[in-house]
C-alpha positions as CSV (number, residue, x, y, z in Angstrom):
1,X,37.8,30.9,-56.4
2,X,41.7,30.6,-56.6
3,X,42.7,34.1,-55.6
4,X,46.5,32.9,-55.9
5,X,48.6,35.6,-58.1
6,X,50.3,33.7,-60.8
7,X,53.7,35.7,-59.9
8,X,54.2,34.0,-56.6
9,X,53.6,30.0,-58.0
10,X,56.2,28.3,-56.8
11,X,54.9,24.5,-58.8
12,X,57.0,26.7,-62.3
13,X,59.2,29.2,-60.2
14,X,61.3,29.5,-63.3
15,X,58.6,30.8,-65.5
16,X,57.3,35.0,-65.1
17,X,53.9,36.6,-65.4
18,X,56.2,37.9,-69.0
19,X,56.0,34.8,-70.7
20,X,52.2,33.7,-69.5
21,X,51.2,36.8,-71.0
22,X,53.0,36.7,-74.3
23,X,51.0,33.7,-74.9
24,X,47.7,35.0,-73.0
25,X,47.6,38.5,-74.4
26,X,48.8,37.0,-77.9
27,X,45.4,34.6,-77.8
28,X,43.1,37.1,-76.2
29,X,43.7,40.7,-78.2
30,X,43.5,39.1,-81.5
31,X,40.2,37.4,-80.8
32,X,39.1,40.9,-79.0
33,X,40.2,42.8,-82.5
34,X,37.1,40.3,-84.2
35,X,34.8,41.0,-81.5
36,X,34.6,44.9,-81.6
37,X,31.7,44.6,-84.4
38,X,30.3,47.9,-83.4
39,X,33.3,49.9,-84.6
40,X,33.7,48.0,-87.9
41,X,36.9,46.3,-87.1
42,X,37.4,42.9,-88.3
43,X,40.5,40.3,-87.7
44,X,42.1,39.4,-91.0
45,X,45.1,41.9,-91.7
46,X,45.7,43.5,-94.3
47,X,42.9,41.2,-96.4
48,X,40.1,43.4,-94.5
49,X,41.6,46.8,-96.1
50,X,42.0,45.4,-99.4
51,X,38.2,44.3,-99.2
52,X,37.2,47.6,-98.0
53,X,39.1,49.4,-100.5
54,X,37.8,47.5,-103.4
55,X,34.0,49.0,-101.6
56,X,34.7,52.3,-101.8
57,X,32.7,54.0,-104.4
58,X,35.4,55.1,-107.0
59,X,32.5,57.3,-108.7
60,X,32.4,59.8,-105.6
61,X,33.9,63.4,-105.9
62,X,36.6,63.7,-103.4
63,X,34.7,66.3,-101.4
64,X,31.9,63.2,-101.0
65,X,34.8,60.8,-100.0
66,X,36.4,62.9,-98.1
67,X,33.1,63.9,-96.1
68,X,31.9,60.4,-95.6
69,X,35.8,59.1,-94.9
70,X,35.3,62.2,-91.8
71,X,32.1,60.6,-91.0
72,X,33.2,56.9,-90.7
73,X,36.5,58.2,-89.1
74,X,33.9,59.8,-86.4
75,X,31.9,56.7,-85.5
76,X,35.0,54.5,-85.7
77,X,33.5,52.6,-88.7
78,X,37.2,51.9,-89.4
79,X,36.9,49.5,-92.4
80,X,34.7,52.0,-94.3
81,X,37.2,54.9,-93.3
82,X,40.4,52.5,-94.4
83,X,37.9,52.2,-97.8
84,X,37.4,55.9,-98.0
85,X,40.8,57.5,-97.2
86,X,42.2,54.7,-99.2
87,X,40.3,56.0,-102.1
88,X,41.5,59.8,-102.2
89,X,45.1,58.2,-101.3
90,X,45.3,56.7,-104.6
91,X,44.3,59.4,-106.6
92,X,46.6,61.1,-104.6
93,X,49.5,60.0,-102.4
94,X,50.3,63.3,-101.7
95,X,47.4,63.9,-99.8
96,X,49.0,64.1,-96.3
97,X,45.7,64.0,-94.3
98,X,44.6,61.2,-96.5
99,X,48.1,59.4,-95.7
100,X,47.7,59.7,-92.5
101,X,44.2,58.6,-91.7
102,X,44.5,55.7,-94.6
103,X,47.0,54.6,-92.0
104,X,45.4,54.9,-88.9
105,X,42.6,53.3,-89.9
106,X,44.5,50.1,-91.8
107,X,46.3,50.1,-88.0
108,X,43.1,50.1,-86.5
109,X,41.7,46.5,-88.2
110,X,45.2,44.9,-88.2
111,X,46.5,45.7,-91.8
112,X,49.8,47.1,-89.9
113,X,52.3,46.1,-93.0
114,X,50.0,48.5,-94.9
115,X,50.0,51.1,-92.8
116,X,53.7,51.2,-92.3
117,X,54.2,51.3,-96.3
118,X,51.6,54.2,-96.2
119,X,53.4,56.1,-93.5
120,X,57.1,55.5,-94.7
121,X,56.4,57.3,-98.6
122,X,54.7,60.2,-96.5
123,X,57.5,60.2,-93.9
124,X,60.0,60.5,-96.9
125,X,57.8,63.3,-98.2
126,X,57.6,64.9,-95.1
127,X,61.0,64.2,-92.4
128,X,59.8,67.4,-90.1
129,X,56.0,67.2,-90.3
130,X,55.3,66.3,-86.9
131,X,51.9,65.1,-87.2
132,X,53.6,62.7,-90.2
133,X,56.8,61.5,-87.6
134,X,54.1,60.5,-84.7
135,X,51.8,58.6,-87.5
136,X,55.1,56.5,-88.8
137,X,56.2,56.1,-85.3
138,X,52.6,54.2,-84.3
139,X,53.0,52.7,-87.2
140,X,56.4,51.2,-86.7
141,X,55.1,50.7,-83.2
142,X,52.3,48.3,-84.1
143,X,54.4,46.5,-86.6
144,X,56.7,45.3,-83.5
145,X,60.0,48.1,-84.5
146,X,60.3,49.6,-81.2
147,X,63.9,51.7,-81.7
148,X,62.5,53.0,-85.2
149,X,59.1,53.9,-83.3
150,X,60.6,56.0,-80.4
151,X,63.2,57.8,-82.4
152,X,60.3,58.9,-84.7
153,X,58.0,59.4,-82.0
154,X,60.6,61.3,-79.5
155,X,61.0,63.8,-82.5
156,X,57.3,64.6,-83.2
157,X,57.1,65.2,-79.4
158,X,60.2,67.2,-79.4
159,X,58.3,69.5,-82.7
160,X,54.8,69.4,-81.6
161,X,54.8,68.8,-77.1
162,X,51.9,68.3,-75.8
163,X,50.2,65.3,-77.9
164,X,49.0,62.6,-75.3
165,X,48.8,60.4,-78.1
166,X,52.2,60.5,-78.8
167,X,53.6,60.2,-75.7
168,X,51.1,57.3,-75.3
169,X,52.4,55.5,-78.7
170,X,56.0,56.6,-77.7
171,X,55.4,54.4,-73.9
172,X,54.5,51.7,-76.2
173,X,57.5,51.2,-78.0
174,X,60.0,51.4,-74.4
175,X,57.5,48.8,-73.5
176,X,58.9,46.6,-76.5
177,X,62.3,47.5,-75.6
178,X,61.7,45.9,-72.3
179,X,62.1,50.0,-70.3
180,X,59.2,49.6,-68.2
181,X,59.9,52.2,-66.1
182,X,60.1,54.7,-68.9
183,X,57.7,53.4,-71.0
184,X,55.2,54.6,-67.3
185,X,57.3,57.7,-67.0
186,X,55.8,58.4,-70.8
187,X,52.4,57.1,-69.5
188,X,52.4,59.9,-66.6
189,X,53.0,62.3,-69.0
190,X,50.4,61.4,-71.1
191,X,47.8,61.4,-68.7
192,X,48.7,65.1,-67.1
193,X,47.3,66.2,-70.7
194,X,44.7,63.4,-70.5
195,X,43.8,63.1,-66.9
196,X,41.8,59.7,-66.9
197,X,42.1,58.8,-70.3
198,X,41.0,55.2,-70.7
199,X,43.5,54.6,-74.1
200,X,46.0,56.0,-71.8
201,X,45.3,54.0,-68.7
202,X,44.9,50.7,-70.9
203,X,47.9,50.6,-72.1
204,X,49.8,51.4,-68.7
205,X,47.8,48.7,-67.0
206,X,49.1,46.1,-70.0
207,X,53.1,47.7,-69.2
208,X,52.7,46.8,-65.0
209,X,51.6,43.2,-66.3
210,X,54.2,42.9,-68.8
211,X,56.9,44.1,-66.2
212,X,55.7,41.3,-63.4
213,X,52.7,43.6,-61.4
214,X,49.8,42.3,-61.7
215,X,48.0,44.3,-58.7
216,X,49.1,47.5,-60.2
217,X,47.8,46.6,-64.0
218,X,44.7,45.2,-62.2
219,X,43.6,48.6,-60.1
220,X,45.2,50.6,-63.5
221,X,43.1,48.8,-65.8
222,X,40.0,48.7,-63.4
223,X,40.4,52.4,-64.2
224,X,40.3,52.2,-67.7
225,X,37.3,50.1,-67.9
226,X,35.1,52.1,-65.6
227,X,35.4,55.2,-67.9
228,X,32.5,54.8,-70.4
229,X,35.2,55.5,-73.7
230,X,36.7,52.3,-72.8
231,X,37.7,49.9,-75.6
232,X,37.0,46.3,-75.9
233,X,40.7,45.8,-75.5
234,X,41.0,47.8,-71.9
235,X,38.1,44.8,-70.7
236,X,39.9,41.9,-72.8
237,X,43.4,43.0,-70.5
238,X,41.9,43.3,-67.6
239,X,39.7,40.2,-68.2
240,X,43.9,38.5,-69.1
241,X,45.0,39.9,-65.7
242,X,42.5,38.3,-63.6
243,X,42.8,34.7,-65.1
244,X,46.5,35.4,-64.6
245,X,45.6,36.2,-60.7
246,X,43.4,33.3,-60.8
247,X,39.9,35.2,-60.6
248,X,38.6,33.1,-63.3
249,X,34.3,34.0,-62.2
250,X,35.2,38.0,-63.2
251,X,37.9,37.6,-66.1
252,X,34.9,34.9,-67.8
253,X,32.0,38.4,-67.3
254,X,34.6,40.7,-68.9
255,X,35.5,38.5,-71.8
256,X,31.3,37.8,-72.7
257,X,31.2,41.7,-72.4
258,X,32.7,42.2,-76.2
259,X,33.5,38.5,-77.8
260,X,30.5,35.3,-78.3
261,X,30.4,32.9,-74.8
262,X,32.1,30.0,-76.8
263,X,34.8,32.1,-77.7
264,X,35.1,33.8,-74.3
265,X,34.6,30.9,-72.6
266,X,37.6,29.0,-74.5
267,X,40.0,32.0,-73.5
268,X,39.5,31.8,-70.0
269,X,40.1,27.8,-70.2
270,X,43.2,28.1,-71.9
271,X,44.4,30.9,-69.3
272,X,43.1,28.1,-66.9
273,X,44.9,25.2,-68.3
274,X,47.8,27.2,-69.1
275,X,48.2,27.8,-65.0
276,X,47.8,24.0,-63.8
277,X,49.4,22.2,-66.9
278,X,53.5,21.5,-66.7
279,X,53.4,20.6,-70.2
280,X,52.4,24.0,-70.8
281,X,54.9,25.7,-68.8
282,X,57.6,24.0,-70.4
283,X,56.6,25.0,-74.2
284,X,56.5,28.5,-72.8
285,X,60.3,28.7,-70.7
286,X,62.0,30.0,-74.2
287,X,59.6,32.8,-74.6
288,X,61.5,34.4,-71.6
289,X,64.6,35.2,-73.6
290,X,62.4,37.0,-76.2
291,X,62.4,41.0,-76.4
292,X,58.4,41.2,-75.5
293,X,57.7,42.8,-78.7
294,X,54.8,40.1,-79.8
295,X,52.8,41.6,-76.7
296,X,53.5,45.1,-76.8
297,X,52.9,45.6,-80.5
298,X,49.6,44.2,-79.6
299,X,49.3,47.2,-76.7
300,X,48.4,50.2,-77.7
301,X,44.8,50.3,-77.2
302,X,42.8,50.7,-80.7
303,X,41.3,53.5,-79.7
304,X,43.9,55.6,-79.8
305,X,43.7,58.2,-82.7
């Protein structure tokens, strides 16, 4: 087993663990997002909430839809939650706890455009509601607008302290502007409300690998998956960070743990190929002048509420 980490290679010394893991946690958390069949959550955008939208049951009081959109919500069924929020959202918008878990569960199976356009008509309807600023700023978050999301995100804090979500989502969008060191300060934070907290952990183990440490995402991440409310996602990062390091046996285990053996299999070979082939390398040296966003608006872990 090549135990080499990928930061030291000197065949490609112009190339950082950065832009190996745009392309590697690009590949990887998308095909994780179809794997994670226990929770309801499906790859596909914003086509899987208009499918579960048109399932709801229009002919339910909204005391039945709102009990079984509570219920889904619970069991992180999150296409039959988008279906049922999104149902007592259109009768009415103004609905704020409908607007707001209509768009965390559309952010939770990948329909982040329609999240945002939830979250920016409530935001509008709402500037100071705090819970309303931290929903719009995971939204603008996971939709790759990192300034937008920490401004919005910084002011729910500043109205309602003490969230770890927030400060979570708010390390998130630093992490797309490329502040690494306050994107962990936020992190910290976080996880003196939420010692341990696997959604917490995740995404910290993803900043260290995004800013070049791959030992200190690997034991952070090792963390995350240990803790039995870990997501698919915290095993799919770590199981990214070891084919980065070039523990290929372990990242292989942790990638069958949530997605089918071809498709697990085919991950691992790419990270594989994508270490040993100079034709690789080279299709990959402009993605170091990017801003990082395409990986960190893949970050924050999915099951964060």
């Amino acid at each position: 087993m090549n135990d080499t980490h990928f930061r030291t290679s000197t065949s490609h010394p112009s190339m950082t663990v950065r832009s190996a893991l745009l392309v590697a946690t690009a590949l990887v958390s998308v095909l994780a997002l179809s794997g994670c069949a226990s929770t309801g959550t499906a790859a596909g955008g914003d086509s899987s909430a208009s499918s579960a939208s048109a399932s709801a049951p229009k002919e339910k009081s909204d005391g039945a839809l709102r009990e079984a959109a509570i219920s889904s919500t619970k069991t992180q069924d999150y296409v039959s939650a988008a279906a049922y929020w999104g149902s007592l959202y259109d009768r009415n918008a103004n609905d704020t706890e409908a607007a707001l878990n209509y768009s965390k569960s559309l952010r939770q199976i990948g329909s982040t455009a329609q999240s945002l356009t939830v979250m920016q008509r409530a935001r509008q309807a709402r500037p100071d509601d705090a819970a309303v600023l931290a929903e719009f700023g995971k939204a603008l978050a996971a939709s790759g607008r990192p300034d937008q999301a920490q401004a919005n995100l910084a002011r729910a804090n500043q109205l309602k302290p003490g969230d770890w979500t927030v400060l979570s989502a708010e390390g998130v969008a630093l992490d797309q502007l490329g502040r690494y060191s306050d994107a962990q300060a936020k992190y910290a934070e976080a996880l003196k409300i939420a010692p341990g907290n696997p959604s917490v952990l995740t995404n910290l183990g993803l900043s260290y690998a995004i800013e070049g440490n791959l030992d200190a995402a690997e034991q952070t991440l090792r963390k995350a998956v240990a803790d039995p409310r870990a997501s698919a996602s915290a095993r799919q990062n770590l199981a990214v960070v070891l084919g980065l390091k070039g523990n290929f046996e372990e990242a292989t285990r942790l990638a069958r743990a949530d997605l089918p053996a071809n498709v697990a299999d085919n991950n691992i070979a790419y990270l594989r190929d994508m270490l040993t082939q100079p034709a690789l390398w080279k299709q990959m040296e402009t993605l170091d002048n990017e801003t990082g966003a395409k990986v960190s608006a893949a970050q924050m872990d999915t099951a964060t509420p």
